[in-house]
C-alpha positions, 0 to 999 in steps of 0.5 A: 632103886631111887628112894623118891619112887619109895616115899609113902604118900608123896602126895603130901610133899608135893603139897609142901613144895606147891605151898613154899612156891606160893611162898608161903611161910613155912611155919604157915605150912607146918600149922596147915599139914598139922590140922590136916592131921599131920603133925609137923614143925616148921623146922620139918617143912623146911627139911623136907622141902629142902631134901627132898629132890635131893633124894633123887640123885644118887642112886641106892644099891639093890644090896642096901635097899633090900637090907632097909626093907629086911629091917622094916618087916622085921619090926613090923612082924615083932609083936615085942615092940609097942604100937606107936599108936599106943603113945 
């Protein structure tokens, strides 16, 4: 399993990378996707347009990637645990 055929709404990174080709500036960027109503830092753009085709290249055991689905269902059944829209 590739984390970058996983990544929930891939559509935004490759809004991201298409800006910073346009070379745009990065805090520009971050201005953008937050009144696009995603928050986001210039030191968060930077990050991800620089790690994101990293994800890519190595390839994650089956093993380690149902453990990281487990966990996410896990704290998605928990009713103990607050809403993060709650904040």
């Amino acid at each position: 399993m590739y984390l970058k055929d996983h990544i929930v709404r891939v559509e935004n990174i490759k809004t991201l990378q298409a800006l910073d080709a346009a070379n745009i500036d990065h805090k520009v960027i971050a201005m953008f996707m937050t009144c696009e109503g995603i928050p986001m830092q210039t030191y968060e753009v930077s990050a991800i347009i620089n790690s994101y085709d990293v994800l890519g290249v190595k390839k994650v055991p089956s093993k380690k990637a149902q453990a990281l689905i487990h966990a996410k269902h896990i704290g998605q059944e928990d009713e103990s645990l607050p809403c993060p829209a709650a904040y």
